[in-house]
C-alpha positions, 0 to 999 in steps of 0.5 A: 791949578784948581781955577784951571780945572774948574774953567775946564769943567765949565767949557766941557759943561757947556759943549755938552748943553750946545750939543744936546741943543742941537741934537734936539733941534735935529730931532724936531726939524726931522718931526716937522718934516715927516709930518709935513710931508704926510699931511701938506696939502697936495700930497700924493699920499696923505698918511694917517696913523693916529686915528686908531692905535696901532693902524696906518692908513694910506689916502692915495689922491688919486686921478685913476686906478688900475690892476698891472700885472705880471710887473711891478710899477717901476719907482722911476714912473712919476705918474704911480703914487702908490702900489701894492699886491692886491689879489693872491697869487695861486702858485710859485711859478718863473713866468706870469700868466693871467691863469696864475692869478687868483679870481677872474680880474680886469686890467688895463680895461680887459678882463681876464680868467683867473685861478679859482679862488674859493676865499674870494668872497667879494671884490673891488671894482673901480670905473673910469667915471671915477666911480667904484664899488665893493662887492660882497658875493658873486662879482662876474657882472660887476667885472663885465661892467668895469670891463666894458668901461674901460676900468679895474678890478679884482677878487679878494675875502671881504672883511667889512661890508656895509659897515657889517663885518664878514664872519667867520673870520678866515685867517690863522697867525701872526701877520702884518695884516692889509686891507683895501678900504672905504673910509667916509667916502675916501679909499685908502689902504689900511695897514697894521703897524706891527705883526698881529693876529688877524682876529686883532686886525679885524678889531682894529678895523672895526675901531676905524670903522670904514663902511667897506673893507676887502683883504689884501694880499699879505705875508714876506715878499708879497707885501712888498709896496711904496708910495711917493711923498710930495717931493716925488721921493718913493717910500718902500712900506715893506721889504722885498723878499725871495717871494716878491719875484712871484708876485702877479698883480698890484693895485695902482693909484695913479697922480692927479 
């Protein structure tokens, strides 16, 4: 009796070690192919979330950019890597119109009038030559010019330009906070990885150190963006929300 219990005790000993094996083998083929489908050369998206704690930064390889508006890109287009809101949205409204959207902008090659946006203290403008700038100040040429050649852009609150950043800071509370950046000649959208205060988010932008950073439309429902990994899989950054139906814009970046 007592060979027979401990017999027992041992298969049960060694199912549990057999299980543990494989649970841990599970866990580190999932590791393996999360990092690979951030960092595998040729990813639309490459994703860096170790540089600085408590970051996460979105490389977009991209062919070309652009402002859609009144729609979101749909998933189901192979050609769009990555979106997300870009400038603010000035009221709640049922329907879009360029008016409701805050700041003059460009899309599609065509500019358009705006709300008046007293927080746009900059913009971002991307030219078909595959050329972009960051403005600090008034940007209405920089849009004739993106306009005429056939581009983007849109006005936002500059956080960092030229490496300096932009005081005072502008932003009360707690938030998951977005920003367009330039980083060692690279763009890439910078999230922080949990709710904070902004004046933390601009500490961690500052420790990331990208020569130019422009705020990007954020709070539940307005964050609401995604990006496709290298085996065309989409990957929803933030949740829809009741006012994702009131977004306006989004910045695209479009495959290579």
């Amino acid at each position: 009796m007592k060979v027979a219990l401990r017999y027992h005790l041992l298969l049960v000993l060694v199912a549990l070690l057999l299980c543990c094996c494989t649970a841990n083998r599970t866990s580190q083929t999932v590791t393996t192919m999360d990092t690979e489908l951030k960092t595998l050369p040729g990813s639309p998206v490459m994703i860096d979330d170790t540089t600085i704690k408590g970051l996460i930064a979105y490389y977009p390889q991209f062919s070309r950019i652009d402002l859609v508006c009144g729609k979101m890109p749909s998933q189901q287009d192979t050609s769009v890597i990555f979106c997300a809101e870009a400038a603010f949205t000035h009221e709640l409204l049922d329907e879009f119109a360029h008016s409701n959207i805050d700041g003059d902008h460009v899309s599609g090659g065509k500019r358009y009038t705006g709300a008046k946006c007293h927080d746009n203290s900059g913009a971002f403008a991307w030219f078909m030559d595959s050329t972009w700038e960051f403005i600090h100040g008034e940007y209405t040429e920089v849009l004739d010019s993106v306009a005429a050649a056939g581009g983007m852009g849109f006005g936002q609150a500059i956080i960092i330009h030229g490496g300096e950043s932009i005081r005072p800071l502008w932003r009360d509370g707690v938030n998951q906070y977005r920003a367009l950046c330039e980083k060692d000649g690279r763009l890439c959208v910078v999230d922080s990885r949990k709710a904070v205060e902004y004046e933390e988010f601009v500490a961690l932008l500052e420790q990331f150190a990208p020569t130019h950073a422009l705020y990007m439309d954020m709070g539940a429902g307005w964050n609401h963006s995604w990006w496709r990994d290298i085996k065309g899989k989409t990957h929803e950054i933030h949740p829809t929300a009741d006012k994702s139906r009131y977004c306006t814009n989004w910045i695209t970046f479009y495959k290579r």
